[in-house]
N, CA, C and O atoms as a GROMACS GRO file, in nm:
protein
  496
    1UNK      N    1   5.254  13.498  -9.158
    1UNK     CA    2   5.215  13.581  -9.045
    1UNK      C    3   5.150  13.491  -8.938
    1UNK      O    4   5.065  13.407  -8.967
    2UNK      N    5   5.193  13.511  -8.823
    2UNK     CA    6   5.112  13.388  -8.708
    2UNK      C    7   4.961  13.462  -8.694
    2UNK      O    8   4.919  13.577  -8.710
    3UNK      N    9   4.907  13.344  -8.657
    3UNK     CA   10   4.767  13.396  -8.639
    3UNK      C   11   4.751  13.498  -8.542
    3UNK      O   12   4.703  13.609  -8.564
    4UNK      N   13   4.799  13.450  -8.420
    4UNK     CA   14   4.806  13.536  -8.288
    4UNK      C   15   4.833  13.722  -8.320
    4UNK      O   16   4.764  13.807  -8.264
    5UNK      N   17   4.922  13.748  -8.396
    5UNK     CA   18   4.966  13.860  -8.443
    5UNK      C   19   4.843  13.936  -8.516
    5UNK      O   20   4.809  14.052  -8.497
    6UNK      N   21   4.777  13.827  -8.620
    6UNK     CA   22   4.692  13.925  -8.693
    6UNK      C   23   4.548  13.939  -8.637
    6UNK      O   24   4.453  14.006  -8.680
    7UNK      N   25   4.561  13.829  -8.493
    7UNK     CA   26   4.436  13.878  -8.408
    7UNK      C   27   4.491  13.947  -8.326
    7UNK      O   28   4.403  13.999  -8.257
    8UNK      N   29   4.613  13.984  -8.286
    8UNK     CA   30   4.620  14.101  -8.161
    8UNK      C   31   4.590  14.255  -8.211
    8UNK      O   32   4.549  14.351  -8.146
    9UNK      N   33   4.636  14.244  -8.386
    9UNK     CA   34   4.648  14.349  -8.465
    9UNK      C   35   4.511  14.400  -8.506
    9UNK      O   36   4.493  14.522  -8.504
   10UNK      N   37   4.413  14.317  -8.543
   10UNK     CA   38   4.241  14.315  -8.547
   10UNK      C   39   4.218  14.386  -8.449
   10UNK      O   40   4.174  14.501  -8.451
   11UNK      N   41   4.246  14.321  -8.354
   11UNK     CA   42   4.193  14.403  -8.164
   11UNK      C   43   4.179  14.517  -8.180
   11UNK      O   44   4.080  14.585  -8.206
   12UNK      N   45   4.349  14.554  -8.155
   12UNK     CA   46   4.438  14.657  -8.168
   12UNK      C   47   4.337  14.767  -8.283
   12UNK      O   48   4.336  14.878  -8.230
   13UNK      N   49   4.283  14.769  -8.374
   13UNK     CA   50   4.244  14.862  -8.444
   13UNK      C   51   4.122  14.881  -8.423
   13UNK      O   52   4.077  14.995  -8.417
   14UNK      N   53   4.039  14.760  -8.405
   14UNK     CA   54   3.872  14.749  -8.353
   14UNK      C   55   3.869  14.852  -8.215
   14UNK      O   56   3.778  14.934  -8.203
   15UNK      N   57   3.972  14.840  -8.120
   15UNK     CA   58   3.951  14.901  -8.043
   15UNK      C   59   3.971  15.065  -8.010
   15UNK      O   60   3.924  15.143  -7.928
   16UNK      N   61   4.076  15.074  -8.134
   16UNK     CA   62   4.061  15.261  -8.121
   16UNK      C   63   3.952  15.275  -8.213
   16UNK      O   64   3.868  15.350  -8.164
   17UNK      N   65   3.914  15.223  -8.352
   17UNK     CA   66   3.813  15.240  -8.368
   17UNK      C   67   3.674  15.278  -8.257
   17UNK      O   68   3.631  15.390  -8.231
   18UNK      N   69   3.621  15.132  -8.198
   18UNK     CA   70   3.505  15.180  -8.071
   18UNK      C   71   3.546  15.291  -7.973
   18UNK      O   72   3.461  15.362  -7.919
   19UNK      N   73   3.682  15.305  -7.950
   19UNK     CA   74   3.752  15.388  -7.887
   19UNK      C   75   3.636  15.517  -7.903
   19UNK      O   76   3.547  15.560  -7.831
   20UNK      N   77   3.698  15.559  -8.063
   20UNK     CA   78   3.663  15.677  -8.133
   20UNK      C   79   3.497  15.687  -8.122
   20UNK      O   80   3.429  15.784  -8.087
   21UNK      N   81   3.472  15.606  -8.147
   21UNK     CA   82   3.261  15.596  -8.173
   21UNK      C   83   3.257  15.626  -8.020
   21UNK      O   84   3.187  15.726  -8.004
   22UNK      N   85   3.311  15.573  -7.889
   22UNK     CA   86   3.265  15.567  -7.777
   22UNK      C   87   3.247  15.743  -7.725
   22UNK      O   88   3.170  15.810  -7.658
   23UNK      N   89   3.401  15.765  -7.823
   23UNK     CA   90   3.392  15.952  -7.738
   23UNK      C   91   3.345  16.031  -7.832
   23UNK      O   92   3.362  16.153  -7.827
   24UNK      N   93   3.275  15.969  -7.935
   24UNK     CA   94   3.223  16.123  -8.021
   24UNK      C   95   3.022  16.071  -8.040
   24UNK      O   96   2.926  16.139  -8.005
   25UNK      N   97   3.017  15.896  -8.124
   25UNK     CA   98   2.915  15.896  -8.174
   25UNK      C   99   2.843  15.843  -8.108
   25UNK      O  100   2.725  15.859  -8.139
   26UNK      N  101   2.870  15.758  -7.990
   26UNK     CA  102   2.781  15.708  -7.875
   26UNK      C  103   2.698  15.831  -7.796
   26UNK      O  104   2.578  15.828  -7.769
   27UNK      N  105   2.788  15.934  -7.766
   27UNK     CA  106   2.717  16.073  -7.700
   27UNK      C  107   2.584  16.105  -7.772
   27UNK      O  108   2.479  16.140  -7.720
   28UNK      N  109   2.604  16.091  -7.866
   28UNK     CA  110   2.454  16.116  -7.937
   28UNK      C  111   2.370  15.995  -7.899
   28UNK      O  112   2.255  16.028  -7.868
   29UNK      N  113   2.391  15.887  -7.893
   29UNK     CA  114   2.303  15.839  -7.876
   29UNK      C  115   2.270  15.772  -7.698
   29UNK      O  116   2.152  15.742  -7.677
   30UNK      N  117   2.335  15.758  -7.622
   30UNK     CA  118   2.368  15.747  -7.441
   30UNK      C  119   2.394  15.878  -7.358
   30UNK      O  120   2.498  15.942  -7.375
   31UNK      N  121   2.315  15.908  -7.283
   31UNK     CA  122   2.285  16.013  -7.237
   31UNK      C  123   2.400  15.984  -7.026
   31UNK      O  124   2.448  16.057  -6.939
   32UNK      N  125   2.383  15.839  -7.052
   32UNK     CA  126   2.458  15.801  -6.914
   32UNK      C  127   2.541  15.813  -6.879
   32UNK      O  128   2.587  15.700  -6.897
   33UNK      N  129   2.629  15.877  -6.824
   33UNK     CA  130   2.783  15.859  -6.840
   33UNK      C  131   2.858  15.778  -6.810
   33UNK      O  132   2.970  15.753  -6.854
   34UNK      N  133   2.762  15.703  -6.679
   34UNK     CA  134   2.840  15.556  -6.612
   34UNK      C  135   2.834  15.433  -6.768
   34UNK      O  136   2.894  15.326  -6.783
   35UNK      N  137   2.738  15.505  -6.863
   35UNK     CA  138   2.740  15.356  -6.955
   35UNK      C  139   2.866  15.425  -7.066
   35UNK      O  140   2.930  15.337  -7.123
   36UNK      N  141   2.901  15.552  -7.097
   36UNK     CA  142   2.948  15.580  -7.143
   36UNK      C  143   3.121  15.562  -7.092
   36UNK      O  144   3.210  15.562  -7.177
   37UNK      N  145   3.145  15.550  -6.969
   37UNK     CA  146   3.258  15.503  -6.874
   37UNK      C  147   3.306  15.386  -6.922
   37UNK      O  148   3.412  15.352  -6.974
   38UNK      N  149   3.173  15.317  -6.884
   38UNK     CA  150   3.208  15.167  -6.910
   38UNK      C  151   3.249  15.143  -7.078
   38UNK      O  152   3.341  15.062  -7.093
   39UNK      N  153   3.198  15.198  -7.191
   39UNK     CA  154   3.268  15.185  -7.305
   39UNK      C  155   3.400  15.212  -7.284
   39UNK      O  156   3.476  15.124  -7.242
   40UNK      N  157   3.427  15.295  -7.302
   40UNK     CA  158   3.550  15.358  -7.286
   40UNK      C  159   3.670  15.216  -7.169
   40UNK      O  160   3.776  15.183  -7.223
   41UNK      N  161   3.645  15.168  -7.063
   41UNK     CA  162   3.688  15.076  -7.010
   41UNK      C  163   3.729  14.970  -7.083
   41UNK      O  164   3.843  14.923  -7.079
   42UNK      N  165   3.623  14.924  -7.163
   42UNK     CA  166   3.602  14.857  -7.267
   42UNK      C  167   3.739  14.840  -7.372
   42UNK      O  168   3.822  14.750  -7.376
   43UNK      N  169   3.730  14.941  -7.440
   43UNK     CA  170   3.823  14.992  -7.526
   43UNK      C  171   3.919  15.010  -7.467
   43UNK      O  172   3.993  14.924  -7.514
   44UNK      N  173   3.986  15.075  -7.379
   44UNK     CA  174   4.091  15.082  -7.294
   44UNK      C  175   4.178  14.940  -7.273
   44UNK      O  176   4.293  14.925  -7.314
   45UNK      N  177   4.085  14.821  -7.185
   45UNK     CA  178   4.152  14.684  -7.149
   45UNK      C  179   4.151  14.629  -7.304
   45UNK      O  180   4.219  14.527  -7.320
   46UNK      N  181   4.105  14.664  -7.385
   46UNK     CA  182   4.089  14.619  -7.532
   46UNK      C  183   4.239  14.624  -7.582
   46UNK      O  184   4.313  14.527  -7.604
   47UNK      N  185   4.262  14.740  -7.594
   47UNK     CA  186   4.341  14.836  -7.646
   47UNK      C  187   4.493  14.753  -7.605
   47UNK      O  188   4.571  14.693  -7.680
   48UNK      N  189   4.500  14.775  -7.457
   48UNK     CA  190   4.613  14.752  -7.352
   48UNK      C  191   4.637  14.543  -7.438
   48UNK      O  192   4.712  14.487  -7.517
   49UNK      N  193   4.533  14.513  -7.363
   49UNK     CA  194   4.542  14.329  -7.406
   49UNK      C  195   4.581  14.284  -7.555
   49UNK      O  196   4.646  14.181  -7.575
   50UNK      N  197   4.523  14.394  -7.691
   50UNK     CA  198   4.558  14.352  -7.786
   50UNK      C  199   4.715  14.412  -7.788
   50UNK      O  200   4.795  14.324  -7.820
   51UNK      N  201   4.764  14.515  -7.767
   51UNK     CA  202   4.913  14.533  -7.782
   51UNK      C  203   4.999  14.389  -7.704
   51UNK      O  204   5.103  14.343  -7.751
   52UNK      N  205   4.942  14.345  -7.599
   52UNK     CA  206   5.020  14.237  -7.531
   52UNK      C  207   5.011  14.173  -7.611
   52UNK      O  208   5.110  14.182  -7.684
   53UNK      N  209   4.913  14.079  -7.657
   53UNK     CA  210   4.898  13.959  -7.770
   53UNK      C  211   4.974  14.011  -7.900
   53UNK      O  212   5.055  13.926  -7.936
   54UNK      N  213   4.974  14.106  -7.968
   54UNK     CA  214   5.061  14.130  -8.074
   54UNK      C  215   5.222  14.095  -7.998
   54UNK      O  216   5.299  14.018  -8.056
   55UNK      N  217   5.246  14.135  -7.917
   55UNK     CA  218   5.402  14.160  -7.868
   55UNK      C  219   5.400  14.035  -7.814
   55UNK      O  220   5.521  14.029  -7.789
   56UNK      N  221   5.351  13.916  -7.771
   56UNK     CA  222   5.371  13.789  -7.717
   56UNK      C  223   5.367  13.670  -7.818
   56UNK      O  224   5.408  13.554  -7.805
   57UNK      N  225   5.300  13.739  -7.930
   57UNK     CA  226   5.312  13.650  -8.048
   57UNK      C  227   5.419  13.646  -8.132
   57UNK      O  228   5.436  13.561  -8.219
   58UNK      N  229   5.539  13.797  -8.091
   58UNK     CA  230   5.642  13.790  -8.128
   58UNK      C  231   5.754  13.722  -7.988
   58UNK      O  232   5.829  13.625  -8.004
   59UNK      N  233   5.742  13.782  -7.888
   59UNK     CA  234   5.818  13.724  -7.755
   59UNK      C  235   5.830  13.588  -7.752
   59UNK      O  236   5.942  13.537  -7.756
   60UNK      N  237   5.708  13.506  -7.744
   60UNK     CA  238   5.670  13.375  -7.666
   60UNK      C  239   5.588  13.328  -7.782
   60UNK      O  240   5.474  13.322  -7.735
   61UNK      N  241   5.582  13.295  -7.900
   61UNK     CA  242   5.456  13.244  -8.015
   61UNK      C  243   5.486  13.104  -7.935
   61UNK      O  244   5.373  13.054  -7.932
   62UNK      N  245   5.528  13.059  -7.903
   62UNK     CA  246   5.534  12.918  -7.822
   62UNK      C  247   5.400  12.907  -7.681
   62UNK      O  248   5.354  12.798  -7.646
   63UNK      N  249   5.354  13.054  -7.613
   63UNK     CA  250   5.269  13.003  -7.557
   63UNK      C  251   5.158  13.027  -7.572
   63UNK      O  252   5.127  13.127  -7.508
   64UNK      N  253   5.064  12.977  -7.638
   64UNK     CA  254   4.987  12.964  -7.679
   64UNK      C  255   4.838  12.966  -7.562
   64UNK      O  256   4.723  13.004  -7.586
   65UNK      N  257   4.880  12.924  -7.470
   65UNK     CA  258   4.814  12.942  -7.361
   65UNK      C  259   4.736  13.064  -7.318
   65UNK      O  260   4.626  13.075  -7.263
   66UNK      N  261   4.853  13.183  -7.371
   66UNK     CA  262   4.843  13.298  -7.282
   66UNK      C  263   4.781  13.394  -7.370
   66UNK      O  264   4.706  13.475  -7.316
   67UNK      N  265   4.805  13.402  -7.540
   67UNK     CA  266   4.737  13.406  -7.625
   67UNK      C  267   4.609  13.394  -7.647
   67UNK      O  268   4.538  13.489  -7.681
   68UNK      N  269   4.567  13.269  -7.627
   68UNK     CA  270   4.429  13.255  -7.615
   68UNK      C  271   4.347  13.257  -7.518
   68UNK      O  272   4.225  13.241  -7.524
   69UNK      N  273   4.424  13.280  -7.411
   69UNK     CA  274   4.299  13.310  -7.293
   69UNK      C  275   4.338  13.500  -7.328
   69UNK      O  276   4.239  13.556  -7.374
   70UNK      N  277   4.432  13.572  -7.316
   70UNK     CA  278   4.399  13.710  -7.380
   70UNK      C  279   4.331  13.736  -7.488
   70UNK      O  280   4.318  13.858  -7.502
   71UNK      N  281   4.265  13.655  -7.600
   71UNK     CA  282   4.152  13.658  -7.710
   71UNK      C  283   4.062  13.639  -7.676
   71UNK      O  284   3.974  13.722  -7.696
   72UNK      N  285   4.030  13.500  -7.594
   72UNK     CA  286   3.896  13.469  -7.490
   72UNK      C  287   3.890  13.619  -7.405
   72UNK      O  288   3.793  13.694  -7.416
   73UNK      N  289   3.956  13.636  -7.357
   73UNK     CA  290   3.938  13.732  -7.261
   73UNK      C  291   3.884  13.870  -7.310
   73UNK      O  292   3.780  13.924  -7.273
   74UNK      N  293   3.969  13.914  -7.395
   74UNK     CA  294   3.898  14.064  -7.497
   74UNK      C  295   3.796  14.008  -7.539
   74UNK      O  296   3.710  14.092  -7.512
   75UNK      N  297   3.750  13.933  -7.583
   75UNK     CA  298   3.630  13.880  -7.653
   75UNK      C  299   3.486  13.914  -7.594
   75UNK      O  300   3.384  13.966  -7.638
   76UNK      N  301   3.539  13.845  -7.445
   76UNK     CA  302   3.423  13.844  -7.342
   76UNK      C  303   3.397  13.943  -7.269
   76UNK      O  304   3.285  13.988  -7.241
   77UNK      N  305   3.518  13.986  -7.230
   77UNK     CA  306   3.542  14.152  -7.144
   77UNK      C  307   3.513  14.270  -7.225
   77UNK      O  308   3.466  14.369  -7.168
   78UNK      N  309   3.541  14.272  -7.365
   78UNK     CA  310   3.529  14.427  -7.389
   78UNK      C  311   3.403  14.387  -7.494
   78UNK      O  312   3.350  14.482  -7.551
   79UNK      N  313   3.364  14.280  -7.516
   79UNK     CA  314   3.280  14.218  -7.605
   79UNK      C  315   3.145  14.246  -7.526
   79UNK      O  316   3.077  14.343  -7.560
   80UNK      N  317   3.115  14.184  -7.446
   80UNK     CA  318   3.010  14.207  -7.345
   80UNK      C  319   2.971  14.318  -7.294
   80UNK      O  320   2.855  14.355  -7.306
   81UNK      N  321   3.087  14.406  -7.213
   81UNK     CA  322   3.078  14.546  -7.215
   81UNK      C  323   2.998  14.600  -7.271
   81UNK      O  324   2.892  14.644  -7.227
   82UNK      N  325   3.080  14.609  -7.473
   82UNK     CA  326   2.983  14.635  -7.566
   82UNK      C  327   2.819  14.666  -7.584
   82UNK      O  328   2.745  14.764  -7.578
   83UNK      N  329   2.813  14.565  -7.602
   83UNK     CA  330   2.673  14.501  -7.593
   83UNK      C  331   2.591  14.579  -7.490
   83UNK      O  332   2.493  14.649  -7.515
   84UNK      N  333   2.641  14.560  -7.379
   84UNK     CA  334   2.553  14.560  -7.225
   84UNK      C  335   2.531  14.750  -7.241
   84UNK      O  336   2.421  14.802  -7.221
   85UNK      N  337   2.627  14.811  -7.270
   85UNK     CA  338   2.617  14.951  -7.312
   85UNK      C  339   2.519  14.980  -7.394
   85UNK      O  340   2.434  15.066  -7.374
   86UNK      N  341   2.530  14.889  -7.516
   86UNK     CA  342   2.443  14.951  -7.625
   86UNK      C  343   2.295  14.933  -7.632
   86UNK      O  344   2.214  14.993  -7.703
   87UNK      N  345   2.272  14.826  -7.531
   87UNK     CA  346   2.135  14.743  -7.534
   87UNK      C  347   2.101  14.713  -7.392
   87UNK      O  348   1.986  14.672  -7.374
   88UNK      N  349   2.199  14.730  -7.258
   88UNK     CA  350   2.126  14.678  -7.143
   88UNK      C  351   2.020  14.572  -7.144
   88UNK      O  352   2.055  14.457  -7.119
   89UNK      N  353   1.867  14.605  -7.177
   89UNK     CA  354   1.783  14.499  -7.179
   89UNK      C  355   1.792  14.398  -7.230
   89UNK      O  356   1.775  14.290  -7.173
   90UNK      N  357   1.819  14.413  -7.340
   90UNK     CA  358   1.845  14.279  -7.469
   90UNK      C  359   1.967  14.208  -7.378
   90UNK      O  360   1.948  14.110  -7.307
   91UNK      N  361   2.093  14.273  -7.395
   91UNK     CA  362   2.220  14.175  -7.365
   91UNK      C  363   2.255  14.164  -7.218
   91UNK      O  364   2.368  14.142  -7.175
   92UNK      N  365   2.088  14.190  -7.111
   92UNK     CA  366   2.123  14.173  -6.995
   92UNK      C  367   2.208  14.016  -6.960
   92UNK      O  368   2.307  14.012  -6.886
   93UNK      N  369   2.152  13.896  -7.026
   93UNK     CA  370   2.183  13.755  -7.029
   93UNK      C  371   2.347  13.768  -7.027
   93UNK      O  372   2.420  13.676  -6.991
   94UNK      N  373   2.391  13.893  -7.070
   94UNK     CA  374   2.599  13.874  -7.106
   94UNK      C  375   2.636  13.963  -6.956
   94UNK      O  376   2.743  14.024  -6.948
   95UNK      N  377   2.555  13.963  -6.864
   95UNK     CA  378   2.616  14.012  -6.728
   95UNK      C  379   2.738  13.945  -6.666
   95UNK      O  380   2.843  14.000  -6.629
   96UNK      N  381   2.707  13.823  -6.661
   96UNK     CA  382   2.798  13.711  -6.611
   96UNK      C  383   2.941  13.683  -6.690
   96UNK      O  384   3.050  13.657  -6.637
   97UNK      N  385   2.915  13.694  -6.807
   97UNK     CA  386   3.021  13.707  -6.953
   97UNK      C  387   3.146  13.791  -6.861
   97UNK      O  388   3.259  13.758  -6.826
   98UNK      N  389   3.080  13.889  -6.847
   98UNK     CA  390   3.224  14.014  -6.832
   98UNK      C  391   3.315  13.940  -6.713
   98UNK      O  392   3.431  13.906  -6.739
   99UNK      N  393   3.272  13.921  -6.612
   99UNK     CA  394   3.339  13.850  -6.494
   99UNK      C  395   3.466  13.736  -6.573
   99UNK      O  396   3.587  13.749  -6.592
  100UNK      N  397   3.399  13.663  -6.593
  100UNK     CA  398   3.476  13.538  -6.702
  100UNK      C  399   3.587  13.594  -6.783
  100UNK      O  400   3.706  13.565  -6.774
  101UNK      N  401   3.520  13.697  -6.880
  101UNK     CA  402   3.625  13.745  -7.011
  101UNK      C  403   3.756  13.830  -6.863
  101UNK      O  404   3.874  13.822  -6.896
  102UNK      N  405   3.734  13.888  -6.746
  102UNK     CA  406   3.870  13.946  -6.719
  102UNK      C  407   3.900  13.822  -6.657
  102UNK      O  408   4.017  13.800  -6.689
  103UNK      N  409   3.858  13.724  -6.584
  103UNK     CA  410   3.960  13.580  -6.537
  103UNK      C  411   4.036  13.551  -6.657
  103UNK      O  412   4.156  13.522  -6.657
  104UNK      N  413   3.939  13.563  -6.790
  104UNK     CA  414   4.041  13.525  -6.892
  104UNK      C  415   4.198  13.590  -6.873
  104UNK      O  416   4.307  13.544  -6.836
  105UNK      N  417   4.148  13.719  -6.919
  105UNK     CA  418   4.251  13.854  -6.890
  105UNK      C  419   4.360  13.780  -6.791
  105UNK      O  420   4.460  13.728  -6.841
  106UNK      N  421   4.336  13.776  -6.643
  106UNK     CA  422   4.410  13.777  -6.570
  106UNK      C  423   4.508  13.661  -6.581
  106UNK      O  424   4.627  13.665  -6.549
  107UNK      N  425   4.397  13.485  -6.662
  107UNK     CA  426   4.482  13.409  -6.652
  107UNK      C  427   4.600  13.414  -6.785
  107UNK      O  428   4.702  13.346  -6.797
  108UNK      N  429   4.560  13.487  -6.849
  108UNK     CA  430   4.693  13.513  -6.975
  108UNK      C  431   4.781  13.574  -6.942
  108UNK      O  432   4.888  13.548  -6.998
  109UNK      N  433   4.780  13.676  -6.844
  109UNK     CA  434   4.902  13.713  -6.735
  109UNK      C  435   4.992  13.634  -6.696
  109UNK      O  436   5.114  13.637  -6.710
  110UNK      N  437   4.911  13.549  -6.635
  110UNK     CA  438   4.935  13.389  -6.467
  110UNK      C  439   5.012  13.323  -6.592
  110UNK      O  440   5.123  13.282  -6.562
  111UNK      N  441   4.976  13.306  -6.720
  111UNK     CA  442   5.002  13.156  -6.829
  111UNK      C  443   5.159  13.232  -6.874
  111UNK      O  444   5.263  13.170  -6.892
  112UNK      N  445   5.140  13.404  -6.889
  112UNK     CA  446   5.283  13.495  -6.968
  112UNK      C  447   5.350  13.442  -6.835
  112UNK      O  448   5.413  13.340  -6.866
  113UNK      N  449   5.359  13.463  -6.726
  113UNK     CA  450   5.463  13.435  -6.629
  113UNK      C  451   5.490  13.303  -6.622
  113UNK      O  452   5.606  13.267  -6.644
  114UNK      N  453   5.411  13.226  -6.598
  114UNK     CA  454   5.423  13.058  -6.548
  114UNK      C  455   5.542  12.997  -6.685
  114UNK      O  456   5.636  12.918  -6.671
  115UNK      N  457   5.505  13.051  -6.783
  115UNK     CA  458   5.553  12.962  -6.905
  115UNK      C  459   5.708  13.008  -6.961
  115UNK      O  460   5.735  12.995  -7.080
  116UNK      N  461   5.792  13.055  -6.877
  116UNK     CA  462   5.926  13.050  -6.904
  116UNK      C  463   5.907  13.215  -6.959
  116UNK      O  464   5.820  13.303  -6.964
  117UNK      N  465   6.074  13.188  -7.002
  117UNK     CA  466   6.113  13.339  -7.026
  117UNK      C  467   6.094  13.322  -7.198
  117UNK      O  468   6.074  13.211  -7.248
  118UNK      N  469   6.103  13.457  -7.285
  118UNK     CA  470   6.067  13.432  -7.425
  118UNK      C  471   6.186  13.442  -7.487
  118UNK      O  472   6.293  13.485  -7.445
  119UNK      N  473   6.158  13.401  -7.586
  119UNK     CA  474   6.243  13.362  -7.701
  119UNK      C  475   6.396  13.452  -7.698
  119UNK      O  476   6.382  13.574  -7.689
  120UNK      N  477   6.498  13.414  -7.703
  120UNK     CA  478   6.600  13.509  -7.698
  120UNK      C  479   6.648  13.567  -7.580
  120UNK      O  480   6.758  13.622  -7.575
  121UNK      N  481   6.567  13.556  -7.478
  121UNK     CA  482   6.576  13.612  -7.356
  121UNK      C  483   6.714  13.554  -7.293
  121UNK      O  484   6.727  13.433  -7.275
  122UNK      N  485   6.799  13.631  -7.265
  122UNK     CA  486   6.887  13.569  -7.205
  122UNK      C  487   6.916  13.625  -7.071
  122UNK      O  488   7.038  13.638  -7.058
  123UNK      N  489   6.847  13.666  -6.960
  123UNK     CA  490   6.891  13.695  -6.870
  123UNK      C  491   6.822  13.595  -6.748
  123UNK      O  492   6.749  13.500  -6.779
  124UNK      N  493   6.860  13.637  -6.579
  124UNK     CA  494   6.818  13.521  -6.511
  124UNK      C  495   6.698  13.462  -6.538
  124UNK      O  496   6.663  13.361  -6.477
   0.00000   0.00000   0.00000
């Protein structure tokens, strides 16, 4: 099994998991809704980025590039999020984090396009 696969697949479940906690067991405890938004965001680009990385580890396992800045990227983006939801004060220091983790995001996009067409692909 490539690695890439069984971390897009990790994501992929971590994130309907928090998904689920964000819309039922967080309400009990966050009264905000903008912090409750932002979970949910969270989980959402989570969600979306780990299906890409599962499906690029089958498409393209050759770029490796794009892979790991979409792991960096969920990591930091829905990782930080996290945190900043659950604790504000404590994980104020991961403000800056989130910015970073979606450049990640965006550059695993920039790296899926730049790096050729995938495996099998036979059209222009």
């Amino acid at each position: 099994m490539p690695p890439f696969w069984t971390v897009g697949t990790l994501f992929g479940a971590s994130s309907v998991m928090l998904g689920a906690f964000g819309a039922h067991g967080l309400k009990q405890r966050i009264a905000d809704p903008a912090r409750i938004s932002n979970w949910s965001t969270a989980a959402q680009y989570q969600l979306i980025h780990a299906a890409v990385l599962t499906f690029t580890s089958v498409v393209a396992p050759q770029n490796t590039l794009a892979m790991g800045l979409f792991t960096a990227g969920m990591t930091m983006f829905s990782g930080s999020i996290y945190l900043l939801v659950l604790d504000p004060n404590r994980f104020k220091f991961l403000g800056p984090v989130t910015p970073l983790g979606g450049l990640c995001l965006i550059g695993g996009w920039v790296a899926l396009a730049a790096r050729g067409r995938p495996v099998g692909f036979k059209g222009r």
